[in-house]
C-alpha positions, 0 to 999 in steps of 0.5 A: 799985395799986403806987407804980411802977405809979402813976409809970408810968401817971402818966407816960404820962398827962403825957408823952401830954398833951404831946405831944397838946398840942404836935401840935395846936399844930403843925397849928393854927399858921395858924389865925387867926380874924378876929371883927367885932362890933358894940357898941351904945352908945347915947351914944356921940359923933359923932366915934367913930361908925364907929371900928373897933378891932383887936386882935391878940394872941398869935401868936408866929413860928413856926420856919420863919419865923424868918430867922437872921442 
C-alpha cells in the first residue's frame, strides 16, 4: 500500500468516525436515563434511613435551547 493510499483510507476512516460520532450525539440529545438503586447498608443510622441522593452529570445545553441575549 502507497503512503497516499494509506492518508487517504486514513482519512476516511477518521473523517467517517466523526461524523458517526457527531450524528449519534445529535439523535440522542434527550435521551436521559433515570436508574433507582437500592444499597444495603447494614449500619447505616436511623437518621439516613430513606435518604434519597441524586446525581446529575454531563448534560451540556443543547444549541436550540441556548437564548441569545
Amino acid at each position: 500500500m502507497t503512503r497516499s493510499r494509506f492518508l487517504l483510507k486514513s482519512g476516511f476512516l477518521v473523517g467517517g468516525t466523526l461524523m458517526g460520532t457527531l450524528l449519534y450525539g445529535l439523535s440522542n440529545k434527550y435521551n436521559y436515563h433515570v436508574r433507582k438503586l437500592k444499597l444495603p447498608y447494614p449500619n447505616l443510622p436511623a437518621a439516613f434511613k430513606g435518604l434519597k441522593i441524586v446525581q446529575i452529570s454531563d448534560i451540556p445545553p443543547a444549541p436550540s435551547t441556548i437564548r441569545k441575549p
